[in-house]
C-alpha positions in Angstrom: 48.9 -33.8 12.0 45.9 -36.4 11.3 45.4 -38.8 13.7 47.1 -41.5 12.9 44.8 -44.5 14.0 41.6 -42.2 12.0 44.2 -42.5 9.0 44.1 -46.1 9.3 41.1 -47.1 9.6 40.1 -44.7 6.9 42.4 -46.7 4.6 40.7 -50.0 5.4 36.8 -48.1 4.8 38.9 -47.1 1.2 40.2 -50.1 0.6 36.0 -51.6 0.5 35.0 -48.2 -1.9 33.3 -49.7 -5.1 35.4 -46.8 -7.2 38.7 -44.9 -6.7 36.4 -41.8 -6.5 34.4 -42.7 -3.8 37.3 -43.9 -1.9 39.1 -40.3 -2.7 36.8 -38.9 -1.0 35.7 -41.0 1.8 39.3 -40.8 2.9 39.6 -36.6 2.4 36.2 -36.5 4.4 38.1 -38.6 7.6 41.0 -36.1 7.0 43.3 -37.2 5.1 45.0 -35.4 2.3 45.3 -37.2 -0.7 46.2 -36.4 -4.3 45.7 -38.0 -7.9 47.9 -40.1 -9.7 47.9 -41.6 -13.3 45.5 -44.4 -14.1 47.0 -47.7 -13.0 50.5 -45.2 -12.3 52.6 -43.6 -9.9 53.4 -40.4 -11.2 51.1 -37.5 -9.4 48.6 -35.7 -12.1 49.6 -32.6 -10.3 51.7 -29.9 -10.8 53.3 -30.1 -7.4 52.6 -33.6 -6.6 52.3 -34.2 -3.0 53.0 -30.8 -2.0 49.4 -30.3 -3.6 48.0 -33.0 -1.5 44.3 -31.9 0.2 41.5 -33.3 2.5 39.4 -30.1 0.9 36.4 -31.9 -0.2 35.4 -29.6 -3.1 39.3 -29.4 -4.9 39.3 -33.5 -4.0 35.8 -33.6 -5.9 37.3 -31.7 -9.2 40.1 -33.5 -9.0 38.3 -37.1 -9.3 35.7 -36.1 -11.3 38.4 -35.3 -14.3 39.7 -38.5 -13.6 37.8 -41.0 -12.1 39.9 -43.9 -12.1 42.9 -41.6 -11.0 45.2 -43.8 -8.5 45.2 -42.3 -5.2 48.4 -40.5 -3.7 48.8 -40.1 0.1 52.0 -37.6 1.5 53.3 -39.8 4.4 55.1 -38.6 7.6 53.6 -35.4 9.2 51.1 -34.5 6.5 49.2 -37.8 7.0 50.3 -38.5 10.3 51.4 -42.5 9.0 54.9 -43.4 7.2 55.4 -46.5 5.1 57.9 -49.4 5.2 57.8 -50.5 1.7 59.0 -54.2 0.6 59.6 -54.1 -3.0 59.2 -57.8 -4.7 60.6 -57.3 -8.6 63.4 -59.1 -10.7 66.0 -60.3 -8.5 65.6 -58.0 -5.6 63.2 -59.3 -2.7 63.1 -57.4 0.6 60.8 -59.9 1.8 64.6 -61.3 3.0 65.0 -58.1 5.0 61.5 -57.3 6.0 62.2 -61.3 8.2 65.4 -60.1 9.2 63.6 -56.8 10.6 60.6 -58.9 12.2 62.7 -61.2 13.9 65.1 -58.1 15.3 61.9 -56.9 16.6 61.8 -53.7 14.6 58.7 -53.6 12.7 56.4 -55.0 14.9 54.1 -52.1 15.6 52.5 -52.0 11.9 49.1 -51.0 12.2 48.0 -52.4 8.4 49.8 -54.0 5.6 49.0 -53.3 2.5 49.6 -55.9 -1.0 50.8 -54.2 -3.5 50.2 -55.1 -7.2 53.6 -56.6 -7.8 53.8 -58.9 -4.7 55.5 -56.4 -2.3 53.6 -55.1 1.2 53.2 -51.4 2.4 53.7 -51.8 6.5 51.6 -48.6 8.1 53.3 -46.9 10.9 51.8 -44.5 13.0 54.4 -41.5 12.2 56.3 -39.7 15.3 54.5 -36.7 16.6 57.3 -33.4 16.2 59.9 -35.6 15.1 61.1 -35.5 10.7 61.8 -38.8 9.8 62.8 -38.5 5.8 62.4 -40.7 3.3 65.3 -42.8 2.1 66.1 -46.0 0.0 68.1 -49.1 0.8 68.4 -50.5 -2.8 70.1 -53.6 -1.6 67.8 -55.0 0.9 64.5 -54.3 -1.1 63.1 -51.7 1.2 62.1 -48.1 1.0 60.9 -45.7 3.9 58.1 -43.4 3.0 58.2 -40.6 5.2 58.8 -36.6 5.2 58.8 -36.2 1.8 57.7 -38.4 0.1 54.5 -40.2 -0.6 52.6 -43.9 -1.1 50.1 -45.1 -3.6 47.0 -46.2 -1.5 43.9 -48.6 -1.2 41.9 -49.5 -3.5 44.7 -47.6 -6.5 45.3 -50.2 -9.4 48.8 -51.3 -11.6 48.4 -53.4 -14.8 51.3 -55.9 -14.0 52.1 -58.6 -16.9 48.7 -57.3 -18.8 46.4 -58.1 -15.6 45.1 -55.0 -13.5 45.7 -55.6 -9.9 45.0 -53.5 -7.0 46.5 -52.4 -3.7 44.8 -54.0 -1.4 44.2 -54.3 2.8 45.8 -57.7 3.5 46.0 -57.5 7.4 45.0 -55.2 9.9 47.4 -55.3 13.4 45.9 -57.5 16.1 48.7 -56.1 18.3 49.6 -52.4 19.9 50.2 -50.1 16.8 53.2 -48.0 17.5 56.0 -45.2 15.3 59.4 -47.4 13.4 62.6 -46.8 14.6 63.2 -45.4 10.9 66.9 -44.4 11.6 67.4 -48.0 13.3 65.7 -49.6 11.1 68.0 -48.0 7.8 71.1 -49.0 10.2 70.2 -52.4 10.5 69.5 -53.3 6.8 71.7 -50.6 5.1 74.6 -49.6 7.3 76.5 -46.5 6.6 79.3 -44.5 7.5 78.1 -41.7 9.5 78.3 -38.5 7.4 78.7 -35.1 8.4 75.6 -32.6 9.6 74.5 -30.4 6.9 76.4 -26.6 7.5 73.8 -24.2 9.5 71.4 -22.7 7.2 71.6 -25.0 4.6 68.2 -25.2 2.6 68.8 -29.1 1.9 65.4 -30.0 3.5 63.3 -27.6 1.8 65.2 -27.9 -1.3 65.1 -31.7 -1.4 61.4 -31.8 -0.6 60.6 -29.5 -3.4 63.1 -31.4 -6.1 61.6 -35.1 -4.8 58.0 -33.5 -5.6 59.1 -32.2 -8.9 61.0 -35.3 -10.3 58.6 -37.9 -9.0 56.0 -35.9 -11.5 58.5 -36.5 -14.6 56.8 -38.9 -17.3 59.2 -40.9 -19.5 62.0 -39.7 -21.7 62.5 -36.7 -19.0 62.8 -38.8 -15.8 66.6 -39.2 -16.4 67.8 -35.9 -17.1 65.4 -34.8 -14.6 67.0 -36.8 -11.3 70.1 -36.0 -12.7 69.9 -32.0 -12.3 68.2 -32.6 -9.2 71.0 -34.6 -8.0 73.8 -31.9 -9.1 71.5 -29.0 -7.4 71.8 -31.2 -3.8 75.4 -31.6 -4.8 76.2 -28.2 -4.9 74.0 -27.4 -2.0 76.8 -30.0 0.1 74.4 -32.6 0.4 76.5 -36.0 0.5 75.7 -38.6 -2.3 74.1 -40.8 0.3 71.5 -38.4 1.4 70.8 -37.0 -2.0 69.9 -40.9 -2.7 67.6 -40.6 0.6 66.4 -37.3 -0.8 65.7 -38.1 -4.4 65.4 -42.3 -4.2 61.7 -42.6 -3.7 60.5 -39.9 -5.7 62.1 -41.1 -8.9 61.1 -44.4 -8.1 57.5 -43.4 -8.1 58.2 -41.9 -11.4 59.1 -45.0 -12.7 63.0 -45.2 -12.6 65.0 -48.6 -11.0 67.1 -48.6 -8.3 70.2 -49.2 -10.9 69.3 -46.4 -12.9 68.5 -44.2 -10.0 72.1 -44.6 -8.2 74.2 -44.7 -11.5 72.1 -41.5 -12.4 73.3 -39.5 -8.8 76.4 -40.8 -8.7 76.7 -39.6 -12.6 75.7 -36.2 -11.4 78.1 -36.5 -8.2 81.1 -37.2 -10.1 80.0 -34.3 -12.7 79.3 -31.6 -10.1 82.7 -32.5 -8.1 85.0 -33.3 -10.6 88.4 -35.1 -9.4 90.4 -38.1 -10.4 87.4 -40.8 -10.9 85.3 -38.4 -12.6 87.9 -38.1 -15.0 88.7 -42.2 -15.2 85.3 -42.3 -16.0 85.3 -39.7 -18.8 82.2 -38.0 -20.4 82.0 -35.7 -18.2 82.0 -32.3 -20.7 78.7 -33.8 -22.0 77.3 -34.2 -18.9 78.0 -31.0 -17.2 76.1 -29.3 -20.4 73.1 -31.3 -18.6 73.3 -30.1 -15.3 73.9 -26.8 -15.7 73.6 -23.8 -12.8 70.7 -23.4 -10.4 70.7 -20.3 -13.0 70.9 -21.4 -16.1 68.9 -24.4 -16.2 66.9 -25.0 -19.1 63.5 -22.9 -19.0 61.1 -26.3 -18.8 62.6 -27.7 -15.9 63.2 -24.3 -14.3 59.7 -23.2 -14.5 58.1 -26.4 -13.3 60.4 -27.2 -10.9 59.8 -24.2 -9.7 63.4 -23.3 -7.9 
């Protein structure tokens, strides 16, 4: 795992790069594996998405050079060696709210950088926990997403067009206190609490799954990302992953790829209720239709089995 402190500081040296190229690669060269995303986008360019993500100076090179103003895609949690707290600031949702109400419980404060994003939210930088998984998840209500095992953030100096104006991610403080690892389990406790859950059985392939699914629908452009989460969803189902963690699982990836919180629970619960059929399912009708959708691990259709690569 990168040092996490030499991640940081490489982000603020990025974040001062006169292209998205340069700053590619200055960051690869400190270590850190990075990946490229569509112009002024979130979805990853390739195949794999994070999963391809490399500090290899000669593939980062290639990479930029067929797309220089390709946005720039770091892996967080162990592959990084930072996670992300990320306040989301769109329509009526503002986790600014909950971000205040984590401050002032004493939660967050060992951020080593926040980072503005182009629609008014802030990436908070965390040193990530050395040999322990912390996964990604997604508390819809409160605003906030955790970047972590499996999942990925869109970095300094990466650009959005927001309302027909291109704006940037950009360094908007740098900790002037001791940098230290969230409380990410804590943290989703105190501003989404849930009802604890049964453990997964022993040998379930839910974490390598999920990572591989997350990487594959995040890379989904539009008119695909739908159907995509939603046979993601049913294979997690199947696998006896419980809706909340196949919202954890799946949540940020299809974000990235462009999907709102509303769409992305109605679309897992959709597949939920289609995968394990009982009385609300059938209040809710539809369901023969849908099923046709999600399909068996073995009989998905050949362009989503191929690239999703299961």
């Amino acid at each position: 795992m990168p040092d996490p402190l030499d991640v940081l500081a490489a982000l603020i040296r990025a974040d001062g790069a006169p292209g998205l190229a340069l700053a590619a690669r200055n960051l690869a060269s400190a270590g850190v594996p990075v990946f490229p995303c569509l112009v002024e986008g979130k979805r990853p360019l390739t195949r794999r998405g994070f999963l391809d993500a490399s500090s290899d100076a000669a593939q980062v090179s290639t990479w930029w050079s067929r797309t220089p103003s390709a946005n720039i895609g770091i892996p967080t949690g162990e592959a990084s060696g930072v996670v992300v707290v990320d306040v989301d600031v769109h329509g009526p949702t503002d986790g600014r709210v909950a971000w205040k109400r984590a401050a002032d419980a004493g939660l967050v404060d060992g951020a080593g950088l926040l980072v503005r994003t182009p629609t008014g939210g802030t990436h908070a930088y965390f040193p990530a926990t050395p040999g322990t998984e912390q996964r990604s998840w997604h508390a819809a209500a409160a605003g906030v997403d955790f970047r972590g095992d499996g999942g990925y953030i869109i970095a300094p100096p990466s650009q959005r067009t927001i309302d027909g104006n291109v704006k940037r991610y950009k360094v908007a403080d740098i900790a002037a206190h001791s940098v230290r690892p969230v409380d990410a389990a804590r943290l989703r406790d105190f501003l989404d609490p849930r009802p604890v859950t049964p453990a997964h059985p022993s040998g379930s392939s839910m974490g390598v799954d999920a990572e591989r699914l997350a990487a594959w629908v995040s890379g989904r452009g539009e008119g695909e990302r739908n159907r995509s989460l939603f046979w993601a969803a049913c294979r997690l189902a199947e696998n006896g992953t419980s809706p909340g963690d196949a919202l954890d699982a799946l949540g940020a990836a299809a974000q990235s790829a462009g999907l709102s919180d509303r769409e992305i629970t109605t679309t897992v619960r959709s597949a939920y209720r289609t995968t394990q059929p009982g009385p609300e399912a059938q209040s809710h009708g539809g369901t023969r239709s849908e099923y046709r959708w999600c399909g068996r691990a073995n009989s998905t259709p050949s362009a989503m089995s191929g690239r999703a690569g299961l």
